[in-house]
N, C-alpha and C positions, 0 to 999 in steps of 0.2 A: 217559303223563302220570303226574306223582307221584300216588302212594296212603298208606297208613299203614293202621295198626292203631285201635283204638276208643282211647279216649281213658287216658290212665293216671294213676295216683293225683298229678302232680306238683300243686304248689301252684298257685292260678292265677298269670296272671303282673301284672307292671304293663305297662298299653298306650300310647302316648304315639300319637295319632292326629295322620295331618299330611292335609291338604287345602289345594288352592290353590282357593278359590272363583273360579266363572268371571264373565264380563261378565254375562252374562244367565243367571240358574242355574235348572238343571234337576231332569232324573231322579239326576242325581249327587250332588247335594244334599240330597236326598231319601235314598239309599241311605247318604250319612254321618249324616244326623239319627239313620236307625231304627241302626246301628251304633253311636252312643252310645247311644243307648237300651237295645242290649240289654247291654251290656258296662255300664251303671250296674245293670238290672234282675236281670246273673248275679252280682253284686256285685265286679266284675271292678275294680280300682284304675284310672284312665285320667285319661289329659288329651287334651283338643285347643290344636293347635299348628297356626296357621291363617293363610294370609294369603288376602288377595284381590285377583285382576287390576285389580276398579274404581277402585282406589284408586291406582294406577299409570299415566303415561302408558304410551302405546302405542310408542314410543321407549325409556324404560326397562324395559317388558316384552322389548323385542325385544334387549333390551343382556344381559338375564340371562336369555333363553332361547339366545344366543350361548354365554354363560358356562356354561351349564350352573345357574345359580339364583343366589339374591343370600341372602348371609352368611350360610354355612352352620353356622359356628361358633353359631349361635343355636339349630339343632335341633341340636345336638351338647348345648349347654347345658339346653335341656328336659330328654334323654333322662338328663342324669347328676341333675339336680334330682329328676326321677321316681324314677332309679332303675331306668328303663323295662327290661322283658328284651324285649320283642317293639315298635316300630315299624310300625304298619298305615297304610299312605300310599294314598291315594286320587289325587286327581289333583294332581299335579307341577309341571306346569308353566303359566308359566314361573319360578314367583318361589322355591319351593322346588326343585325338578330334581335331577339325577343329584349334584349337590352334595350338597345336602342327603339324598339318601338314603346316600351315603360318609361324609358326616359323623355319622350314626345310627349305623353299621355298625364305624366306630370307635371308638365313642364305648362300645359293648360291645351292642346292640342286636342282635336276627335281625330283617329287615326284611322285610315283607311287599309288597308293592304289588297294589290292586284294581283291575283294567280291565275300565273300563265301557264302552271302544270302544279304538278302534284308534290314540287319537293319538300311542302310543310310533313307530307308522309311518308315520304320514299325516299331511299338511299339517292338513286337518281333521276329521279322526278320524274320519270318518264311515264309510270305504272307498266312496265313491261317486261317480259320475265321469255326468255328461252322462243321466240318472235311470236309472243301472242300476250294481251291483256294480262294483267297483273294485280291486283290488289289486296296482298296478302297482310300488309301494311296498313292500319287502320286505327283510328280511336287511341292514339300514343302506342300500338301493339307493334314495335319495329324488332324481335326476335326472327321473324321469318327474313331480313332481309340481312343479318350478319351468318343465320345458318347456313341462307345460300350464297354466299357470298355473293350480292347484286353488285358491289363495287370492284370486284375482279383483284382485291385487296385486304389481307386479312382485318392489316389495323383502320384502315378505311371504315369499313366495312363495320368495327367497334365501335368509331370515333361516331359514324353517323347513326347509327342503333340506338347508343347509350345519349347525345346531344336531341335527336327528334321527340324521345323517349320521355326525357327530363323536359324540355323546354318547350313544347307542345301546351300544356296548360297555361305558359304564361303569354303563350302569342293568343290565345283566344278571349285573355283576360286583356290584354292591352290593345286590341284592335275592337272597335265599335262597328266598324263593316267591311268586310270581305265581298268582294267582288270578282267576276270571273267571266271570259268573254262571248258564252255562248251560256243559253238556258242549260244543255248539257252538259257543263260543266261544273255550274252553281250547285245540278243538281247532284254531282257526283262526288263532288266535293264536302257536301250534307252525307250522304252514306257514308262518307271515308270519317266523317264525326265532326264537323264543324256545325256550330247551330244554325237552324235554318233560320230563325231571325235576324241573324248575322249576314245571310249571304242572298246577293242578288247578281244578275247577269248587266254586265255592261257590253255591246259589242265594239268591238274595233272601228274607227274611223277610217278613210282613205281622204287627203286630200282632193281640190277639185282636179288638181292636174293631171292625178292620176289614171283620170276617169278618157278613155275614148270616145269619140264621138260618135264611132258604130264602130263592128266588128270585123276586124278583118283576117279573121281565120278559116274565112272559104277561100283565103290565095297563102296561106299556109303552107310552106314544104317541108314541115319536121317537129314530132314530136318533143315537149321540152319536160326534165327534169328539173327544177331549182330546189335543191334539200342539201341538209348535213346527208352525207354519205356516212352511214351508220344502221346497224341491224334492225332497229324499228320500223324502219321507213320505208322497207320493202322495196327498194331499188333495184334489186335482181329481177324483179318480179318483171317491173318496165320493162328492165332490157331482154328479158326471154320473151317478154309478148310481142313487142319491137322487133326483136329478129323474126319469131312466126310471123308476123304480116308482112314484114320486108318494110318497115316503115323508120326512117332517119331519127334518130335521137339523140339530140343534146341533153349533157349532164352539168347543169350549174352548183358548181357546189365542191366542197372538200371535206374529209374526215378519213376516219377509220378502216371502212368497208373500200376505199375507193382501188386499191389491188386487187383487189378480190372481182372489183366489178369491172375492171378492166382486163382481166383471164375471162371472165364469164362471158363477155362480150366479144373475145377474139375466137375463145371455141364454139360460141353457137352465131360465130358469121354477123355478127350484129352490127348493123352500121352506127356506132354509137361515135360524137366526139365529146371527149373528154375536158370541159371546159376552165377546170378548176372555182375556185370560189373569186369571185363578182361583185361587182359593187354594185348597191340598187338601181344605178341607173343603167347598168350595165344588164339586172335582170329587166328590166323594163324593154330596154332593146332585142335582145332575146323574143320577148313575148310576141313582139311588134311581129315577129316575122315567124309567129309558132300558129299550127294548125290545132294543135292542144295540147291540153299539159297533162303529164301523169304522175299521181298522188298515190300510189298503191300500198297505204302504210298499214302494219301490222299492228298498230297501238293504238291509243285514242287522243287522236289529236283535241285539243282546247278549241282553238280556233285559229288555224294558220293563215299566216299574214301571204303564202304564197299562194294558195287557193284566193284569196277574196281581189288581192294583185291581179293575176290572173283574169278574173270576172270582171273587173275594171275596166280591163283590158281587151274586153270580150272576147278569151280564148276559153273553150270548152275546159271544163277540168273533167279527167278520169279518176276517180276517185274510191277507195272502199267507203264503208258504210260505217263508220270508226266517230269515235267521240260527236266530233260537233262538226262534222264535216256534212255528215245531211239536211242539219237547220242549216248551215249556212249554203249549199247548193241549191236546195229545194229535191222535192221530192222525185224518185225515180231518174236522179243521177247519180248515184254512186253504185257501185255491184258490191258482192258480199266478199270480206277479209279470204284471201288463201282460195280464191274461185279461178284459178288462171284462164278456165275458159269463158266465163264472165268478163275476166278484163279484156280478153284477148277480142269475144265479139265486141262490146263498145269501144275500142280503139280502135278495130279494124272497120267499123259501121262508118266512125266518124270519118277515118280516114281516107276513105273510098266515097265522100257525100260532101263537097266544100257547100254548098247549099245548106245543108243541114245542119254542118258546123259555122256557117253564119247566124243563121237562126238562131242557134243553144246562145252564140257568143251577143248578139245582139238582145235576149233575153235573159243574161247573165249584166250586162252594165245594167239595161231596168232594172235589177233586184238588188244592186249594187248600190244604183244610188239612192234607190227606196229605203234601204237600212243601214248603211253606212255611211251615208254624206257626216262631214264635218259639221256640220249645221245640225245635225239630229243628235250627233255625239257630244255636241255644247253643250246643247238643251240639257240632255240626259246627266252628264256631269255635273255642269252646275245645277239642278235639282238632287241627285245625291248630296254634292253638300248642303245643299241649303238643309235638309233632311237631315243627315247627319251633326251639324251641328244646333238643332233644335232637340237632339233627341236626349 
């Protein structure tokens, strides 16, 4: 995977940020806020260039994720207004797409693209299939995900086959480096067919404020969930290990799964409250008063922004052993995918040990702010461009 030298004397540059905000927005949202933040905060010149899915039907989303994205000639117009030298694009599609990053690219821009999961090769970016890892989807090869229908959708399920299929050669041709927020991820994203010269690992930043000053998860009285309620995520999992230890769990968060886990919760006696979805600062509080969080996801997470929250926070994370959830806890904290008696002793260890859960949490902001400070994530950004726009 690409590498580089430490960063060199060039001027900063101008950034012209492109995002396509999704239906329901997440941890992706979240990683474009704190990126303008820090490129305002290293006094980096920038705009965002933005559209959003909501505001689109789902007929014309599906017409210009066909097309490859709708008038591209618009982020070509940004980029020359800026003046931009570097394009950092975040997610794509459908209404910006491989258009609009060729339109950057010509327009005199190095174009960067951030992936926060895998949707340049999956129907839904998730790589998950039936609650276990997935990667049938690979190297433009997206027949496996209209046979199984991944999108729960016939025409869907075409529209994204036949669009990743086709337009797969030209986002690798129009981006000069891909980036992704954990080493496991960079690397997995090289297997699925993107060039390893292309791709490097950038991690997530946390602001300073987010950071505690010690941990206060040995006076903890409850269990915390903060996730899209959704089958990947292994939320059942929490709330059945939860009710075996007799241990309180909040669920932050809304989607899909969330009937399902609220039946599963009342037949297996589970003190669970059902919080719905929360504004950040709203999961911050939460944490404030959480003994530990559990993460028991069946996929491979990238690099979640509520695990490293969390550690900020110095709350223990319970976690599987999934994508890039082990580089970013460190070693011998996470148990293995689908081990319920695994999850069950480390929640039940931690929960029965506020001592212990000090410790982990107080050991968890050290490692926090050793690889995530803003101050390291400058650094590391503006030497990518500097990097990329020499190359």
């Amino acid at each position: 995977m690409a590498s580089g030298p430490a960063s060199t004397a060039a001027p900063p540059p101008r950034v012209l940020v492109l995002h396509n905000r999704y239906r329901i927005e997440g941890g992706e949202e979240r990683a474009v806020d704190l990126h303008l933040r820090a490129l305002l905060e290293a006094g980096v010149e920038h705009r965002l260039f933005e559209r959003r899915s909501g505001e689109v039907g789902r007929a014309k989303a599906a017409a210009a994720l066909l097309k490859g994205g709708r008038r591209p000639a618009e982020v070509a117009l940004a980029v020359r207004d800026l003046r931009a030298d570097v394009v950092h694009a975040h997610n794509t599609l459908p209404l910006i797409g491989p258009s609009g990053l060729a339109a950057a690219r010509a327009a005199g821009a190095r174009v960067v693209l951030h992936l926060h999961n895998v949707r340049i090769f999956c129907a839904t970016g998730f790589g998950e299939r039936d609650g276990a890892p997935c990667f049938r989807c690979h190297h433009g090869r997206t027949l496996p995900g209209l046979v199984l229908n991944c999108r729960r959708s016939v025409p869907e399920a075409i529209t994204y086959a036949a669009a990743l299929s086709m337009h797969q050669p030209s986002v690798v041709s129009a981006v000069d480096r891909f980036i992704a927020p954990s080493a496991w991820a960079a690397g997995q994203v090289v297997r699925l067919g993107l060039p390893p010269d292309k791709v490097e690992p950038l991690p997530h930043y946390l602001p300073d404020e987010a950071f505690a000053e010690r941990s206060r998860a040995g006076e903890g009285d409850y269990a915390l969930v903060a996730s899209r309620l959704s089958p990947e995520k292994g939320i059942d999992d929490a709330v059945a290990a939860c009710a075996a230890a007799d241990i309180p769990l909040r669920v932050a968060g809304d989607g899909p799964e969330r009937a399902r886990l609220e039946d599963l919760a009342a037949r297996a006696g589970a003190r669970v409250t059902f919080l719905g979805r929360i504004a950040p600062e709203g999961v911050r509080s939460q944490l404030e008063g959480a003994a530990l969080v559990a993460m028991p996801s069946h996929y491979h997470e990238f690099s979640p922004f509520s695990a490293l929250e969390a550690m900020a926070q110095g709350v223990p994370v319970v976690a599987t052993a999934m994508g890039g959830l082990p580089e970013l806890l460190g070693d011998g904290a996470t148990v293995p995918r689908r081990d319920p008696a695994a999850l069950l002793a480390r929640l039940r260890s931690l929960w029965m040990d506020p001592a212990a859960r000090k410790d982990e949490g107080d050991a968890l902001i050290a490692r926090a702010r050793e690889r995530h400070s803003q101050e390291r994530h400058v650094r590391n950004l503006l030497d990518l461009y500097a990097r990329v726009r020499a190359s």
